[in-house]
mmCIF file of the N, C-alpha and C atoms, coordinates in Angstrom:
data_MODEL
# 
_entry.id   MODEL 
# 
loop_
_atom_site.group_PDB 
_atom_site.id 
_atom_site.type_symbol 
_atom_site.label_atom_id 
_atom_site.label_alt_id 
_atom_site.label_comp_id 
_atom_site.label_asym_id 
_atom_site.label_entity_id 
_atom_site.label_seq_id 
_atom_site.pdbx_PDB_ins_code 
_atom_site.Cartn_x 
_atom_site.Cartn_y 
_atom_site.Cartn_z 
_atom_site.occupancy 
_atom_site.B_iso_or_equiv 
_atom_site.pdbx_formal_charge 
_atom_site.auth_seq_id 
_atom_site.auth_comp_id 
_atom_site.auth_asym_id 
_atom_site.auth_atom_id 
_atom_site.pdbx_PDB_model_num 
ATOM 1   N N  . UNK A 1 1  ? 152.197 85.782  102.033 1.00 0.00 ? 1  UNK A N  1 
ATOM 2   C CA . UNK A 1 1  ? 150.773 85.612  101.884 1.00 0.00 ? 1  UNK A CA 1 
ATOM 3   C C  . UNK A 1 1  ? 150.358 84.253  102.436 1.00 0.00 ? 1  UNK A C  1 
ATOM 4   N N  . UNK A 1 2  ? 148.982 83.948  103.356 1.00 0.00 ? 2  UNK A N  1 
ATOM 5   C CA . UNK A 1 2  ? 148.950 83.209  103.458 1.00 0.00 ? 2  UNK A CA 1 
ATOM 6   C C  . UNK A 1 2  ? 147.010 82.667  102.957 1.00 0.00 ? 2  UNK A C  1 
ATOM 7   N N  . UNK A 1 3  ? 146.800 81.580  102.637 1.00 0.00 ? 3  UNK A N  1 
ATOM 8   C CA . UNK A 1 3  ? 145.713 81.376  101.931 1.00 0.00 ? 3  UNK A CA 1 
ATOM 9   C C  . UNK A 1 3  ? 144.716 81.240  103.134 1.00 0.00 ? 3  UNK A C  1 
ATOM 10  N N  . UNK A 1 4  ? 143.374 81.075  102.910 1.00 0.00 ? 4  UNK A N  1 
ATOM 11  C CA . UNK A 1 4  ? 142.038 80.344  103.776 1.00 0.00 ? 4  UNK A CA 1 
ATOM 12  C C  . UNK A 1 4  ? 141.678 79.769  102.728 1.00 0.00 ? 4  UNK A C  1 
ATOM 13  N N  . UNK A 1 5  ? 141.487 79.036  104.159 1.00 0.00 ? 5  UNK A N  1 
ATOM 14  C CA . UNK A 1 5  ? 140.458 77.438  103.905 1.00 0.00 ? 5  UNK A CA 1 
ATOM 15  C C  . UNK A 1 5  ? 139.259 78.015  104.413 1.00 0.00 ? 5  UNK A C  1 
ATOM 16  N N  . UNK A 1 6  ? 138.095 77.283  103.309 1.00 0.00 ? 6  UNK A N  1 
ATOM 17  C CA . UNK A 1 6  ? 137.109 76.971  103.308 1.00 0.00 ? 6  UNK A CA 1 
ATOM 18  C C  . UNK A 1 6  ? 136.257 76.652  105.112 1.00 0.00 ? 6  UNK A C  1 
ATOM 19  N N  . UNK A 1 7  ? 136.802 75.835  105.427 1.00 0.00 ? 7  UNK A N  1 
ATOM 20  C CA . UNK A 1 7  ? 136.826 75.754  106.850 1.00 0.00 ? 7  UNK A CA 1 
ATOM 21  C C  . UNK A 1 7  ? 137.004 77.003  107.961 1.00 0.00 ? 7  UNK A C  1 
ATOM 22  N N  . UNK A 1 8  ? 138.035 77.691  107.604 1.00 0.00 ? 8  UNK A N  1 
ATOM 23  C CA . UNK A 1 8  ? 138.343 79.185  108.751 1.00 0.00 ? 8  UNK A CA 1 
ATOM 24  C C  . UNK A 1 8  ? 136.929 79.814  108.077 1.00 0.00 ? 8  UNK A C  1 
ATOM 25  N N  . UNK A 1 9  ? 136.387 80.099  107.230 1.00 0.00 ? 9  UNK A N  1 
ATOM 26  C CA . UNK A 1 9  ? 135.342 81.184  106.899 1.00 0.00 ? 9  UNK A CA 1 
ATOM 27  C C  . UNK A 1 9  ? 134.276 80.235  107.383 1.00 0.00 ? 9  UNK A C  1 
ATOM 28  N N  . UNK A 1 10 ? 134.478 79.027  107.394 1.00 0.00 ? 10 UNK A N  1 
ATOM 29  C CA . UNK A 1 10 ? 132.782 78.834  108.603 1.00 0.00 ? 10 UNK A CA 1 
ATOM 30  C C  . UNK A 1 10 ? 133.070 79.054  109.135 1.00 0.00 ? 10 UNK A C  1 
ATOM 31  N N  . UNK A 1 11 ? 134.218 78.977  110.408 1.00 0.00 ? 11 UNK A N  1 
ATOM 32  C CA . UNK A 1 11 ? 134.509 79.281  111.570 1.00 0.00 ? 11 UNK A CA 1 
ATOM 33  C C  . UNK A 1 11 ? 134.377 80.657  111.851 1.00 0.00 ? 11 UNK A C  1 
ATOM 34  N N  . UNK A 1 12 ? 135.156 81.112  111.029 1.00 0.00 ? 12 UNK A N  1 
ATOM 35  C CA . UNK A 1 12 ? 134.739 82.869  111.144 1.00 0.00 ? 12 UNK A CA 1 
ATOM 36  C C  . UNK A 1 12 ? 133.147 83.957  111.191 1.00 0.00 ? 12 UNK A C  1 
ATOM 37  N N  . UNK A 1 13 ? 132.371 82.984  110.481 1.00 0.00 ? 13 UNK A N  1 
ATOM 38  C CA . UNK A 1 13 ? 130.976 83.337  110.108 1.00 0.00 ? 13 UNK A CA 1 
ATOM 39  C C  . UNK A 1 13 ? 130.140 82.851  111.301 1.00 0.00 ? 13 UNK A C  1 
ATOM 40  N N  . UNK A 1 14 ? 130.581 81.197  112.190 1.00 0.00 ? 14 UNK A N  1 
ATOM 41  C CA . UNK A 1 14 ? 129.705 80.715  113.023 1.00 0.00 ? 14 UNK A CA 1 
ATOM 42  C C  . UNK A 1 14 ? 130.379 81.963  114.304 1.00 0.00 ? 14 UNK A C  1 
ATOM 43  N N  . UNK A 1 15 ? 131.508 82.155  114.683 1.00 0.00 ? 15 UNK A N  1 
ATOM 44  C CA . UNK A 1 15 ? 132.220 82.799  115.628 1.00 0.00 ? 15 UNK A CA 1 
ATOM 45  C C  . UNK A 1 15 ? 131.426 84.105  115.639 1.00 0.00 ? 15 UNK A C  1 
ATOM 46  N N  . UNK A 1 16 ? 131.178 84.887  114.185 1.00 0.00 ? 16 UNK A N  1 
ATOM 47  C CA . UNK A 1 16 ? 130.274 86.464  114.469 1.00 0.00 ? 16 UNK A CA 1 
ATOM 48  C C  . UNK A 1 16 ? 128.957 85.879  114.832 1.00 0.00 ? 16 UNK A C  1 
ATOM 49  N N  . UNK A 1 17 ? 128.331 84.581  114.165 1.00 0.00 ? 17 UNK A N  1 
ATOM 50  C CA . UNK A 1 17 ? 127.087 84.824  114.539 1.00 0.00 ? 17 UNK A CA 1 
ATOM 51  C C  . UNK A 1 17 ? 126.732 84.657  116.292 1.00 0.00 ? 17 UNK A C  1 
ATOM 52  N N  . UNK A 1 18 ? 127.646 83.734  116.897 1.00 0.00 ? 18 UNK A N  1 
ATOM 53  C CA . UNK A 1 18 ? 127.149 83.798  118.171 1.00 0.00 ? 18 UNK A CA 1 
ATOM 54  C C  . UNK A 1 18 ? 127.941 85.328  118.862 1.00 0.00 ? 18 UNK A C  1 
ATOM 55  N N  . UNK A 1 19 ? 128.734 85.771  117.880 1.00 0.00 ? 19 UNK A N  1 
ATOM 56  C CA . UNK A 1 19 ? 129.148 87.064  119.200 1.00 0.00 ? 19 UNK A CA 1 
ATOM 57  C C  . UNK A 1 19 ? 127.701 88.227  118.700 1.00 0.00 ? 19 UNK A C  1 
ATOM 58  N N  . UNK A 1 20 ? 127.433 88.132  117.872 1.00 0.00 ? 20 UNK A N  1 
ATOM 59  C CA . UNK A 1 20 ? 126.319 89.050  117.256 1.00 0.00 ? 20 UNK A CA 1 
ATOM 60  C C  . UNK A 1 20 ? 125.403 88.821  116.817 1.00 0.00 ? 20 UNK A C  1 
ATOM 61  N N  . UNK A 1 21 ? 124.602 88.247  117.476 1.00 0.00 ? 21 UNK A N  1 
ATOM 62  C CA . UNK A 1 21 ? 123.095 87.132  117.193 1.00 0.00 ? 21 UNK A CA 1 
ATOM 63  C C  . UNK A 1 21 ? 122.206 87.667  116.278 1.00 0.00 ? 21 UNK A C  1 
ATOM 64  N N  . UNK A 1 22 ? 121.369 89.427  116.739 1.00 0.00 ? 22 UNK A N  1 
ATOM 65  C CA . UNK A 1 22 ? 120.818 90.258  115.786 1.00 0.00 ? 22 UNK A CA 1 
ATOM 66  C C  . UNK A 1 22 ? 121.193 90.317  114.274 1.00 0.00 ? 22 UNK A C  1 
ATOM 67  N N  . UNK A 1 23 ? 122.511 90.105  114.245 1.00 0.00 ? 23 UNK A N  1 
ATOM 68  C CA . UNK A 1 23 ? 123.312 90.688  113.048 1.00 0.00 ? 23 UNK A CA 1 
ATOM 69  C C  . UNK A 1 23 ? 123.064 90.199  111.711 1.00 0.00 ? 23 UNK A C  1 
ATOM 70  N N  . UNK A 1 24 ? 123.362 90.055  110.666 1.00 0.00 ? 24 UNK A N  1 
ATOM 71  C CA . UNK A 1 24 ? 123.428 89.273  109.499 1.00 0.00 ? 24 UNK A CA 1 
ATOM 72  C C  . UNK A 1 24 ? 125.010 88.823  109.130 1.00 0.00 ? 24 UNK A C  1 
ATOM 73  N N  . UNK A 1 25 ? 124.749 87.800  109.222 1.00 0.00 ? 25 UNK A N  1 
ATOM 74  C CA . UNK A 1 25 ? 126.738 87.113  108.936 1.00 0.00 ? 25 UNK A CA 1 
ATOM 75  C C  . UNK A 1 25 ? 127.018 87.222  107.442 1.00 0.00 ? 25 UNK A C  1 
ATOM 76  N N  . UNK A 1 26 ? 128.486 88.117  107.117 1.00 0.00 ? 26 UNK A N  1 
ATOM 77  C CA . UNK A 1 26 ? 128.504 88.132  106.032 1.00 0.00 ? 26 UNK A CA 1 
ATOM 78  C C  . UNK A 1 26 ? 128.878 86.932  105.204 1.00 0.00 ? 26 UNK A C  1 
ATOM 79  N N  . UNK A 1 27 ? 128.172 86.970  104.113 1.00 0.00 ? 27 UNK A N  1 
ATOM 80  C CA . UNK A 1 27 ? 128.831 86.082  102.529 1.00 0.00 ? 27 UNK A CA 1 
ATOM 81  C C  . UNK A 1 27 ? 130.015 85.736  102.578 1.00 0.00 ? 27 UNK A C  1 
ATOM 82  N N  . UNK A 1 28 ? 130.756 84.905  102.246 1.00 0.00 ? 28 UNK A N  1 
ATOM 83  C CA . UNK A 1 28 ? 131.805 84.028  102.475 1.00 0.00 ? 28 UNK A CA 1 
ATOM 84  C C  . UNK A 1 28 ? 132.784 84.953  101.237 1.00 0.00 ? 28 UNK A C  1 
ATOM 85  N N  . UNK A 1 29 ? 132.330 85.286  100.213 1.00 0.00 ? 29 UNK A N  1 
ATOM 86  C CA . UNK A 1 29 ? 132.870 86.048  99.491  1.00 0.00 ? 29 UNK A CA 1 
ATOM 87  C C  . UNK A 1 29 ? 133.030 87.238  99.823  1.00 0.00 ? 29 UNK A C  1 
ATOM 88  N N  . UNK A 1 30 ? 132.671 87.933  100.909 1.00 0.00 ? 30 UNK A N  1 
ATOM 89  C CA . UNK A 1 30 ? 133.075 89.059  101.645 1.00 0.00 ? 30 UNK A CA 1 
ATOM 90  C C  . UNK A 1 30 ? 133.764 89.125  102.332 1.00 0.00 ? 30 UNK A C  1 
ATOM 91  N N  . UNK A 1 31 ? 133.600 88.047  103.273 1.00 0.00 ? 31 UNK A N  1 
ATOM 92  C CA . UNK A 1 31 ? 135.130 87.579  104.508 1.00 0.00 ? 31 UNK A CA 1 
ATOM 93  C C  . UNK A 1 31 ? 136.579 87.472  103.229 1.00 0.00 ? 31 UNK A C  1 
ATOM 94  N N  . UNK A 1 32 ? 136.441 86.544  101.962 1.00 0.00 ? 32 UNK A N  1 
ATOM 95  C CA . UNK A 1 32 ? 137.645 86.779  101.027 1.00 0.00 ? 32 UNK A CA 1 
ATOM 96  C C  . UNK A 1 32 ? 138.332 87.583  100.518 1.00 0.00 ? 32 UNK A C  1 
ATOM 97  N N  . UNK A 1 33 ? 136.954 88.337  100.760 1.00 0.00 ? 33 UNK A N  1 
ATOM 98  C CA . UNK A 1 33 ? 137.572 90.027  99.845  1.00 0.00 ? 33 UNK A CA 1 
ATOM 99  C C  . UNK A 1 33 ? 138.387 90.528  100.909 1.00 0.00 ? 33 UNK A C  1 
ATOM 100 N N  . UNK A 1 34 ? 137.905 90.773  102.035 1.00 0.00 ? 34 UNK A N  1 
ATOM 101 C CA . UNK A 1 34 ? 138.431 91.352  103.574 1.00 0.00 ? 34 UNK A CA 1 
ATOM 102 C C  . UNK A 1 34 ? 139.545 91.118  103.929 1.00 0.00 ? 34 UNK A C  1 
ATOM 103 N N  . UNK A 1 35 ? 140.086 89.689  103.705 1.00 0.00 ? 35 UNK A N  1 
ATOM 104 C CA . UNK A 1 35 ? 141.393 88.970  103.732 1.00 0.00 ? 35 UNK A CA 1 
ATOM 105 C C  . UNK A 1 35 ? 142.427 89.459  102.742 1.00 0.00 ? 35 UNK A C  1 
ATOM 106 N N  . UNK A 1 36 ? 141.905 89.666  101.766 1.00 0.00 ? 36 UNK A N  1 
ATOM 107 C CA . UNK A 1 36 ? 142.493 89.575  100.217 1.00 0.00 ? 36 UNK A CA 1 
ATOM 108 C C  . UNK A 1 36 ? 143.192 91.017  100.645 1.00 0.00 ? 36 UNK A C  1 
ATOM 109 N N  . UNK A 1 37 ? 141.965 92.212  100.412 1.00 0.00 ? 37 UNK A N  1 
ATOM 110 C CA . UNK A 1 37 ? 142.125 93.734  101.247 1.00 0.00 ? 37 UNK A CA 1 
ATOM 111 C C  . UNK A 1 37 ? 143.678 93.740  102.454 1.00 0.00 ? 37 UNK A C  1 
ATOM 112 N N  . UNK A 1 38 ? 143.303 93.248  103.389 1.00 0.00 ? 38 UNK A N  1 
ATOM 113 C CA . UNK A 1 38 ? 143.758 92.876  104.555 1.00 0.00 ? 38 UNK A CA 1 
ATOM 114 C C  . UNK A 1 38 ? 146.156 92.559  103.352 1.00 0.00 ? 38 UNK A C  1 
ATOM 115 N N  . UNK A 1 39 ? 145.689 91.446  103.470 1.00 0.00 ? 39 UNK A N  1 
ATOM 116 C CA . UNK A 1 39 ? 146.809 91.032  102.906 1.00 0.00 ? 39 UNK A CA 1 
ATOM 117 C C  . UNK A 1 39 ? 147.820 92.143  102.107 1.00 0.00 ? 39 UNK A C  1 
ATOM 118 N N  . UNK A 1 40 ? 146.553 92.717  100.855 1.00 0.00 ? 40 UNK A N  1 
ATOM 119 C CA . UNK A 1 40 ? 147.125 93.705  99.811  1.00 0.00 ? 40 UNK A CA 1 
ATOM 120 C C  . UNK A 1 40 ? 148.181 94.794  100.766 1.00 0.00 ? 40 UNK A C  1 
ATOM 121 N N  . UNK A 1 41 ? 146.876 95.297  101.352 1.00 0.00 ? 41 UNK A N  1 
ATOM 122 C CA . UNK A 1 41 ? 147.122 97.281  101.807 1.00 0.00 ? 41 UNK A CA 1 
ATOM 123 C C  . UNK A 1 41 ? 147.700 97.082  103.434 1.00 0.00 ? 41 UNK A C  1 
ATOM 124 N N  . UNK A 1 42 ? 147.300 95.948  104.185 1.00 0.00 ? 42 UNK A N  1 
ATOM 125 C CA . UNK A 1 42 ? 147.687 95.794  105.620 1.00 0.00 ? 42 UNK A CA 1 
ATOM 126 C C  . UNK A 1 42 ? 146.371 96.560  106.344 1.00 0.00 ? 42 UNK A C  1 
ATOM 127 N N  . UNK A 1 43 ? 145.188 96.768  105.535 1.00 0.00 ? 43 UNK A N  1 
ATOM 128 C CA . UNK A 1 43 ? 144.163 97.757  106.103 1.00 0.00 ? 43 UNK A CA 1 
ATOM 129 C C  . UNK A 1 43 ? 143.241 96.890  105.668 1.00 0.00 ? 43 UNK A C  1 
ATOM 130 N N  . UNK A 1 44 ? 141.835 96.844  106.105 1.00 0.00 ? 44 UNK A N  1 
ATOM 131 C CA . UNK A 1 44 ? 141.059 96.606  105.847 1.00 0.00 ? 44 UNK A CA 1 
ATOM 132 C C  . UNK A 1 44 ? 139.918 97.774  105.345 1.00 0.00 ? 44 UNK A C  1 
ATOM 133 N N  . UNK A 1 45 ? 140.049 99.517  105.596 1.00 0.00 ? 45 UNK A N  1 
ATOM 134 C CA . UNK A 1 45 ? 139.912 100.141 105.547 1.00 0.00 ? 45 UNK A CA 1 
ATOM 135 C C  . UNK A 1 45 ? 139.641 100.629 103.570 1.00 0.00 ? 45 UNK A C  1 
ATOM 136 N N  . UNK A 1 46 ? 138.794 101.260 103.345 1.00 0.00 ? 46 UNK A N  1 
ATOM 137 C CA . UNK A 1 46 ? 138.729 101.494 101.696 1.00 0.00 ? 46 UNK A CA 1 
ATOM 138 C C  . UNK A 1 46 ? 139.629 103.078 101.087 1.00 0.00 ? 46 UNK A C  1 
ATOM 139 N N  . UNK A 1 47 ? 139.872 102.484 100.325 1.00 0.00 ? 47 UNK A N  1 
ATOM 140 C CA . UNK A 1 47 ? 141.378 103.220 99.501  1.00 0.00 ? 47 UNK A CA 1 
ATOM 141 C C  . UNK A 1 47 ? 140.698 104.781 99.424  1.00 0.00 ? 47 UNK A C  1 
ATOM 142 N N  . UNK A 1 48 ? 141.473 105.984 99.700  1.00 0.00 ? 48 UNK A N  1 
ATOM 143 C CA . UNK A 1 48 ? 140.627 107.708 99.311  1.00 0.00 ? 48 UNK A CA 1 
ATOM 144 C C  . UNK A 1 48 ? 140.895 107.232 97.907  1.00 0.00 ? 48 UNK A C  1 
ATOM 145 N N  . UNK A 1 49 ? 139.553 108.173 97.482  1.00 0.00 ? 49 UNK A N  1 
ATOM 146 C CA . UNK A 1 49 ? 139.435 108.148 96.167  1.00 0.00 ? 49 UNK A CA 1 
ATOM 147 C C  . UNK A 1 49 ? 139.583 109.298 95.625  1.00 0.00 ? 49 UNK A C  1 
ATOM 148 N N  . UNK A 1 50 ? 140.091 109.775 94.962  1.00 0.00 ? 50 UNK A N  1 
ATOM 149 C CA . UNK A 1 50 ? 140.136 110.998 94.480  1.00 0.00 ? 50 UNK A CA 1 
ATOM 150 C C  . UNK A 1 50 ? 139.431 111.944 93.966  1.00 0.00 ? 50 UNK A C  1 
ATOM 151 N N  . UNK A 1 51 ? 138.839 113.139 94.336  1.00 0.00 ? 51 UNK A N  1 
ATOM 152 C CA . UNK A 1 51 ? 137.697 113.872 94.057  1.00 0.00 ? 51 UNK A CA 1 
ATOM 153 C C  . UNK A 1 51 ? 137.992 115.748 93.911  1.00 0.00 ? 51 UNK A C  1 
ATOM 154 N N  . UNK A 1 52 ? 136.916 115.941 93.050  1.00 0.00 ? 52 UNK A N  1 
ATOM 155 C CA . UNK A 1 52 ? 137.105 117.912 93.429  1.00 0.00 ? 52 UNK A CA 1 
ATOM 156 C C  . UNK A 1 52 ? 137.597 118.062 94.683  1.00 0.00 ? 52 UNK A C  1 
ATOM 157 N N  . UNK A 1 53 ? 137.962 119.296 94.774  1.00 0.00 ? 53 UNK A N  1 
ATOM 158 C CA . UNK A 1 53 ? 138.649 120.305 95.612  1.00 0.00 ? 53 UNK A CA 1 
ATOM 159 C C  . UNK A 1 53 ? 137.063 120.576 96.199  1.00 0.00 ? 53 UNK A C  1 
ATOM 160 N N  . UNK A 1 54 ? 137.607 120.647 97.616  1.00 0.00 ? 54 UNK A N  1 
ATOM 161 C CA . UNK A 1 54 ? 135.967 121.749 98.148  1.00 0.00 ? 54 UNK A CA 1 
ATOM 162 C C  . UNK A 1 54 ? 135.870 122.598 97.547  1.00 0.00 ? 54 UNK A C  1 
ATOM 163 N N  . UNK A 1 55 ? 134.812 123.364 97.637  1.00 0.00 ? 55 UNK A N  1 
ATOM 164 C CA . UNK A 1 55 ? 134.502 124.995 97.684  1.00 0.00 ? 55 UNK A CA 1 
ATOM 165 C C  . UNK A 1 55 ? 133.720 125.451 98.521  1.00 0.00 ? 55 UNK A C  1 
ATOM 166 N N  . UNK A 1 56 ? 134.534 126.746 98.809  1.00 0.00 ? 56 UNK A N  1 
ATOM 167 C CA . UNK A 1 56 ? 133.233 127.400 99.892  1.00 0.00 ? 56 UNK A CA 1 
ATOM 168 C C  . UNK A 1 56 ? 132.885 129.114 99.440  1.00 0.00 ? 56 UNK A C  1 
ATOM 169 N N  . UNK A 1 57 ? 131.703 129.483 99.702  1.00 0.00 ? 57 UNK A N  1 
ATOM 170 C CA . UNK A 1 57 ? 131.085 130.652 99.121  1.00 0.00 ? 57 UNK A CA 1 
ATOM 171 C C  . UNK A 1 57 ? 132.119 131.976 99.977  1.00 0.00 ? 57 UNK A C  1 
ATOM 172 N N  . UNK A 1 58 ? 132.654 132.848 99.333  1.00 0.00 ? 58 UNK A N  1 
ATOM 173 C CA . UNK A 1 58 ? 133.091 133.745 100.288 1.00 0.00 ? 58 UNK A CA 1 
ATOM 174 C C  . UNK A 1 58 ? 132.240 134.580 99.735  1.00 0.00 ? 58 UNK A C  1 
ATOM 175 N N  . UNK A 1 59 ? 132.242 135.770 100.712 1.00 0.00 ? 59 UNK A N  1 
ATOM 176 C CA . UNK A 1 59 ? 131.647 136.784 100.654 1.00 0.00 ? 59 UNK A CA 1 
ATOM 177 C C  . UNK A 1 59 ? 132.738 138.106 99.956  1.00 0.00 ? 59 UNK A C  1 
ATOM 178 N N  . UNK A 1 60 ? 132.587 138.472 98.844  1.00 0.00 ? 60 UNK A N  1 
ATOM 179 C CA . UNK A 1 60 ? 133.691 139.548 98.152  1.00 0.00 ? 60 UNK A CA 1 
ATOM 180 C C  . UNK A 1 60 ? 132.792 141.291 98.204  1.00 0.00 ? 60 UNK A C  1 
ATOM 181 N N  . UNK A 1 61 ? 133.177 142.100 98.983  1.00 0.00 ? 61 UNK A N  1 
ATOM 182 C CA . UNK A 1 61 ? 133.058 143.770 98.535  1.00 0.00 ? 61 UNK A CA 1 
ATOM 183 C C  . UNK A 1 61 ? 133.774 144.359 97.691  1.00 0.00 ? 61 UNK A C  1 
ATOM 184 N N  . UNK A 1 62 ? 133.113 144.362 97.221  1.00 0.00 ? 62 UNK A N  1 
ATOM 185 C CA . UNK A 1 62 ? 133.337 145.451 95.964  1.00 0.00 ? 62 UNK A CA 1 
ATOM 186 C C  . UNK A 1 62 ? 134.103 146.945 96.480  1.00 0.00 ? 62 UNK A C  1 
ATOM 187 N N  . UNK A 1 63 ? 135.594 147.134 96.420  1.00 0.00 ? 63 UNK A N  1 
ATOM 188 C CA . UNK A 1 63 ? 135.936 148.227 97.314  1.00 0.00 ? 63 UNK A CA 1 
ATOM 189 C C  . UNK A 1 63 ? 135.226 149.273 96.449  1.00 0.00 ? 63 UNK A C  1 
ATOM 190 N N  . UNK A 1 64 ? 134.917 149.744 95.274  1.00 0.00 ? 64 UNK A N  1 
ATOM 191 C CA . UNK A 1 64 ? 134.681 151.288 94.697  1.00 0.00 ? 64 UNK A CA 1 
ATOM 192 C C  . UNK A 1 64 ? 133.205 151.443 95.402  1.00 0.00 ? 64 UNK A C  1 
ATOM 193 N N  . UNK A 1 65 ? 131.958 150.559 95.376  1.00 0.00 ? 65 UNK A N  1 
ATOM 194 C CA . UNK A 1 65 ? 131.017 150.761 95.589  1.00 0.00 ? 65 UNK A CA 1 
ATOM 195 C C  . UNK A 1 65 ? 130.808 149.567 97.152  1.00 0.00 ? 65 UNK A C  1 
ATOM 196 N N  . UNK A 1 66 ? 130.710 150.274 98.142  1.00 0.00 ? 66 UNK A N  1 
ATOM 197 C CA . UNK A 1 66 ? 130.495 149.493 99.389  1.00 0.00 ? 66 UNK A CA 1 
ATOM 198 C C  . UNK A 1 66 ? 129.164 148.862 98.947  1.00 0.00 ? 66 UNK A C  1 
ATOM 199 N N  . UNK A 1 67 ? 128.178 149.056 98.480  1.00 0.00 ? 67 UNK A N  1 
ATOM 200 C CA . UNK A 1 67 ? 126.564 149.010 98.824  1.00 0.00 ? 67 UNK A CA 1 
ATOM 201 C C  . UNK A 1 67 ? 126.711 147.662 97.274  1.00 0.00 ? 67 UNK A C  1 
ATOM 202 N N  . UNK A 1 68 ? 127.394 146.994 96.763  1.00 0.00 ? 68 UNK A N  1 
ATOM 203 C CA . UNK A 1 68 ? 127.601 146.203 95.736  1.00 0.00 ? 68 UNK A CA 1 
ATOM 204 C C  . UNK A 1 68 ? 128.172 144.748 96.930  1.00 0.00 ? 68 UNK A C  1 
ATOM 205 N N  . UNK A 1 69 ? 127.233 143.754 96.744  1.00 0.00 ? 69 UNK A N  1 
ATOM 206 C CA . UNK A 1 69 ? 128.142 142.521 97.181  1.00 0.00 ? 69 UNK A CA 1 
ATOM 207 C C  . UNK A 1 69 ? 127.762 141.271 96.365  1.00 0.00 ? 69 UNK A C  1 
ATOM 208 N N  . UNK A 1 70 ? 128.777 140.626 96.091  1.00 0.00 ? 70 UNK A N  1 
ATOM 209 C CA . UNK A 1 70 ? 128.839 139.879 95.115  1.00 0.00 ? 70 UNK A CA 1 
ATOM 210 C C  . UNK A 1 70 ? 129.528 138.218 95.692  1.00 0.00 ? 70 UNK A C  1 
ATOM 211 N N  . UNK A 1 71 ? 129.284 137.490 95.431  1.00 0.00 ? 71 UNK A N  1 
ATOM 212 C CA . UNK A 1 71 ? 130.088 136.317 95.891  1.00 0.00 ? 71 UNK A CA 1 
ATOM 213 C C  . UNK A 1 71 ? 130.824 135.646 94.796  1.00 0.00 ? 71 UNK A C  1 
ATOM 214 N N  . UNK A 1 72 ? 131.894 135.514 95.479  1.00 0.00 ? 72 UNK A N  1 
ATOM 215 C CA . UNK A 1 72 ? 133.101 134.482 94.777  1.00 0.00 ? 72 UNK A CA 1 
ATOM 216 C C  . UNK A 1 72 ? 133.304 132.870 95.081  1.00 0.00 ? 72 UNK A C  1 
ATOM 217 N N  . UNK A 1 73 ? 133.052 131.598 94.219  1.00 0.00 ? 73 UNK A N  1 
ATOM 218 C CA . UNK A 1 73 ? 133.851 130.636 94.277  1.00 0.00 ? 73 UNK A CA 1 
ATOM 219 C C  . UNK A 1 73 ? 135.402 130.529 95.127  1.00 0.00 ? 73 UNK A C  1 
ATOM 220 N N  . UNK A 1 74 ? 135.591 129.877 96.129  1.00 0.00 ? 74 UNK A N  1 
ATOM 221 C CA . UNK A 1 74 ? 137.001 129.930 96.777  1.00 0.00 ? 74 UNK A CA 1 
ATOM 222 C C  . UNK A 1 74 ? 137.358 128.492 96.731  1.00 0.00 ? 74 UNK A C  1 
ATOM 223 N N  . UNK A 1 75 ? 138.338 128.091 96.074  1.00 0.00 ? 75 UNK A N  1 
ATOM 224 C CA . UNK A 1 75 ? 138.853 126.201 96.195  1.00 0.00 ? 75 UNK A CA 1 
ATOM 225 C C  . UNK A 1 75 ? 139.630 126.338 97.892  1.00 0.00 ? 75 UNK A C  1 
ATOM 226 N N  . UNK A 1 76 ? 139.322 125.069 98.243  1.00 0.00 ? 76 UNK A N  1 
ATOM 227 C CA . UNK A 1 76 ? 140.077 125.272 99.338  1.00 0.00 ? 76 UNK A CA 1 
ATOM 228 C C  . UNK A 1 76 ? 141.679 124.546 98.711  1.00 0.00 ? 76 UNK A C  1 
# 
């Protein structure tokens, strides 16, 4: 692990603002987090989070009665 100085995050903040003038330069506590991130996972990228299963609507016939259609829940 290696730490920042106070100093690299101006540098880092003055360095985006002239490559990206329009932009808004982030909070100094955001460049830390980024590093921190960076260091932890080797990504800077945000962790999957875990969630439901899709679902998608299928369409089910009823084999006894063709003229019956009904839909089923399907998890993918």
């Amino acid at each position: 692990m290696f730490s920042i100085r106070t100093s690299h995050i101006d540098e880092v903040q003055q360095k985006f603002a002239t490559a990206f003038p329009d932009a808004v330069v982030s909070h100094r506590n955001a460049i830390l987090s980024l590093v921190r991130k960076y260091q932890e996972t080797g990504s800077v990228h945000d962790a999957d989070r875990p969630s439901r299963p899709p679902t998608i609507a299928k369409i089910v016939v009823d084999t006894e009665e063709s003229t019956e259609v009904r839909q089923a829940a399907v998890t993918m």
